[in-house]
C-alpha positions in Angstrom: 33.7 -18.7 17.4 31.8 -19.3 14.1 28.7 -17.6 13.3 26.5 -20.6 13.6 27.7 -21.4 17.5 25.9 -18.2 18.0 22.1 -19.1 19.5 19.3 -18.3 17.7 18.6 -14.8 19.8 22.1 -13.5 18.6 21.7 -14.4 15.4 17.9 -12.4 14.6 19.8 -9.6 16.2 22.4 -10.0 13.6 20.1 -10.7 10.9 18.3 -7.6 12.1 20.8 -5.1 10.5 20.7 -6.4 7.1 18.8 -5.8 3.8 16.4 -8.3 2.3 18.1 -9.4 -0.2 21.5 -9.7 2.1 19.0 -12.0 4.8 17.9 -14.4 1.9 21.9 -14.7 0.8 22.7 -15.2 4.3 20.2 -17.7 4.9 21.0 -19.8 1.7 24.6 -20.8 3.8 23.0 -23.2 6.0 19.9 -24.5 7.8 20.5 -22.9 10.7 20.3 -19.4 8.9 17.5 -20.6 6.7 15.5 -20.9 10.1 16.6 -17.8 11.5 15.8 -16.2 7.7 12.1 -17.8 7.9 11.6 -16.7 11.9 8.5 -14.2 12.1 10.0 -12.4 14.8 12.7 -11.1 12.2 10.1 -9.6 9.8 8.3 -6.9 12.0 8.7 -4.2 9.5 8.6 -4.4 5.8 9.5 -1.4 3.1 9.2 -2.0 -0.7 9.7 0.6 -3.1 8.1 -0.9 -6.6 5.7 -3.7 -6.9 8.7 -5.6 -8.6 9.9 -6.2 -5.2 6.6 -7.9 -4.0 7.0 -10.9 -5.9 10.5 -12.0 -4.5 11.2 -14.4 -2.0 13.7 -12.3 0.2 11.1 -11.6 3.1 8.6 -13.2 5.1 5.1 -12.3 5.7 4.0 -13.4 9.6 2.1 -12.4 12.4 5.0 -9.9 13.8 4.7 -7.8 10.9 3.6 -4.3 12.3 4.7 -1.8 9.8 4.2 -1.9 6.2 5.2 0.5 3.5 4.6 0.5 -0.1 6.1 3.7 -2.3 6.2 3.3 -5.8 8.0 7.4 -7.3 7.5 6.9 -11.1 7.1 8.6 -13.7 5.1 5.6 -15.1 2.8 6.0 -11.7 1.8 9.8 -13.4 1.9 8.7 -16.9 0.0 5.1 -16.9 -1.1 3.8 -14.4 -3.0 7.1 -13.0 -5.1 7.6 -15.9 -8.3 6.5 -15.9 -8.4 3.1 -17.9 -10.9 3.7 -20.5 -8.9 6.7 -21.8 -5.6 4.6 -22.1 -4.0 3.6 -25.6 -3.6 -0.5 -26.1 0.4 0.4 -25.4 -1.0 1.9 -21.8 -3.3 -1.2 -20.9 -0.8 -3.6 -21.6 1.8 -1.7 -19.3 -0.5 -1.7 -16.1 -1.4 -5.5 -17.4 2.0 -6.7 -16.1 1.7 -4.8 -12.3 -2.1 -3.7 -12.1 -3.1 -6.7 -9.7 0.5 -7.0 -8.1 -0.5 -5.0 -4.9 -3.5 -5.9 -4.5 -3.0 -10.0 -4.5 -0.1 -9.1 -2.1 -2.2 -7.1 -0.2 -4.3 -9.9 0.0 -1.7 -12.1 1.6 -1.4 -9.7 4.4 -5.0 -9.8 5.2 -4.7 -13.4 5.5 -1.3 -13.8 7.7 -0.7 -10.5 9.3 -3.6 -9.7 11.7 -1.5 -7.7 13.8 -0.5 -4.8 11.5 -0.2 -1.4 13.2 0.8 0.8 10.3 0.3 0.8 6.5 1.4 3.3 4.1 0.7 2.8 0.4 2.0 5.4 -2.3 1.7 5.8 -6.1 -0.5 2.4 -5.7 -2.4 3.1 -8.9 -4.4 0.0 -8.7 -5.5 -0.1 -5.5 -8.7 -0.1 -5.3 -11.6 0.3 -2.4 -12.3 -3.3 -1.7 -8.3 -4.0 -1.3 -8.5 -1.6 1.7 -11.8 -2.6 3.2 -10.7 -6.0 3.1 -7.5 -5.3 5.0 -9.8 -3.1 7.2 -12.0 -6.1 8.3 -8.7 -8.6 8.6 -6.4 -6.2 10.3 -7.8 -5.0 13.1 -4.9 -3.7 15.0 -4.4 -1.5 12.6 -3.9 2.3 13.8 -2.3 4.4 11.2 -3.3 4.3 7.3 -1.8 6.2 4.9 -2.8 6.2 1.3 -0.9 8.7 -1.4 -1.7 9.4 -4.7 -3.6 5.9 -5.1 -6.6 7.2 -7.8 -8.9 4.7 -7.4 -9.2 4.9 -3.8 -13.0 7.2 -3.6 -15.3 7.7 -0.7 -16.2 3.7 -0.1 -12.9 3.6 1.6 -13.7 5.9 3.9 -17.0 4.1 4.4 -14.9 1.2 5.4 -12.9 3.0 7.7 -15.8 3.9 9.9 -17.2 1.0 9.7 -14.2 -1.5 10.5 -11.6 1.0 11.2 -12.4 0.5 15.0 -8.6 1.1 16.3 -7.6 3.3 13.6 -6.6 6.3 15.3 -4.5 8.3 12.0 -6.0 8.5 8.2 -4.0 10.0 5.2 -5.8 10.5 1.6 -3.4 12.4 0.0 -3.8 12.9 -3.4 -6.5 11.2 -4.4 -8.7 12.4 -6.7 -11.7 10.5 -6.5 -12.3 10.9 -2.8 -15.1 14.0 -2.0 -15.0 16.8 0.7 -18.9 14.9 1.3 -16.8 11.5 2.5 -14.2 13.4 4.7 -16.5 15.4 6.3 -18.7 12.0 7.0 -15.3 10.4 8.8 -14.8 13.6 10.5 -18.5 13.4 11.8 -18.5 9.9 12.4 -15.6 9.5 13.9 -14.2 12.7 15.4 -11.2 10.5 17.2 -9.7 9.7 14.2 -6.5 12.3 13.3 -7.4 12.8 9.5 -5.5 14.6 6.6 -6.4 14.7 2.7 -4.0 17.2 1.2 -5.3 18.4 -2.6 -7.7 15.2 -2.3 -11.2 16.8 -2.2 -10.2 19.8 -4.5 -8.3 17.3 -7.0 -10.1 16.3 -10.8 -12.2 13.3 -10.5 -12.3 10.5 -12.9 -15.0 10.7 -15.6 -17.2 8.3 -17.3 -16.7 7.5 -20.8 -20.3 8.4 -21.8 -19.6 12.0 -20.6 -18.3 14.8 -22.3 -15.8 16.5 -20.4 -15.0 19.9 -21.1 -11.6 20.6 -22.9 -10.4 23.0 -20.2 -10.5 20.2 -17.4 -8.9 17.6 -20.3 -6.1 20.0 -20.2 -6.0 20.8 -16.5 -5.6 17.2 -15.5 -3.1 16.7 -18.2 -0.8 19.9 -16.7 -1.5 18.2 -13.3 0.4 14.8 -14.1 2.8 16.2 -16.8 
């Protein structure tokens, strides 16, 4: 029997144990596999691991997506983009110019076609900012689990949004993130006391400054040793 005899249930099961970039391949064979390869059902779960991969064409963004992960481990996470922007050099800016809004237009697209999102986990998103997640908040309203990792311009509007929209959110991460307060978590505790929450180092991190204000040279150097 060749593959294509098979019917369309066998073949998602098949296509179900490969890689993206080995489904897209696949699918460039034949229209039969290019049909399979664009069928929402196949695309329930989604894991990318630099915003690089956002901008391919190897995956499909539908309604049966229910678990989405975005981990980006770099040294350029800690180096560039987590610094705050009006103390990076020209070389800095026009790194984070090439990626900065890559996550958040994607993002974006997954408040527009994936209302049934159950679980989102966003780490080392640098640019990520508070209206990306209260916009997702207010599009995705399945959603139950939210994780958000070292993502520095995430501060206590999110958790604004998450009692405000998070209706069926049931688990909230804010590790690592500097800007959010022990004031905000204690208001989502309050607020909503059925909501699982963790914020390791968060609340006892260095916030950003303003330029306009002198920071003393001990915390300079602190938050230098923190991301060195």
């Amino acid at each position: 029997m060749h593959l294509i005899q098979l019917n369309h249930e066998c073949l998602l099961h098949l296509f179900s144990f490969l890689d993206k970039d080995s489904r897209r391949s696949l699918s460039l064979t034949c229209h039969q596999l290019r049909d399979v390869f664009l069928d929402p059902c196949l695309w329930s779960l989604l894991h990318f691991s630099s915003p690089c991969q956002l901008r391919r064409d190897n995956f499909v963004l539908g309604p049966s997506l229910r678990y989405l992960t975005i981990c980006w481990y770099s040294s350029r996470v800690l180096k560039v983009c987590n610094i705050e922007d009006w103390l990076k050099s020209s070389f800095q800016k026009d790194i984070c110019s090439k990626h900065e809004s890559v996550v958040s237009t994607f993002m974006s697209h997954v408040c527009q076609m994936c209302p049934n999102l159950f679980s989102l986990t966003l780490s080392g998103c640098g640019h990520i900012n508070d209206q990306d997640v209260i916009s997702l908040l207010r599009s995705c309203r399945k959603l139950c689990r939210l994780h958000l990792e070292n993502c520095v311009r995430i501060t206590d509007c999110s958790l604004e949004g998450v009692v405000a929209h998070g209706d069926s959110l049931a688990e909230l991460k804010v590790d690592f993130c500097r800007n959010v307060t022990q004031a905000g978590l204690q208001a989502v505790a309050e607020k909503r006391p059925d909501i699982q929450l963790s914020a390791e180092r968060s609340a006892g991190m260095i916030p950003d400054s303003k330029p306009e204000r002198r920071v003393p040279l001990r915390r300079v150097l602190h938050k230098v040793l923190q991301f060195s």
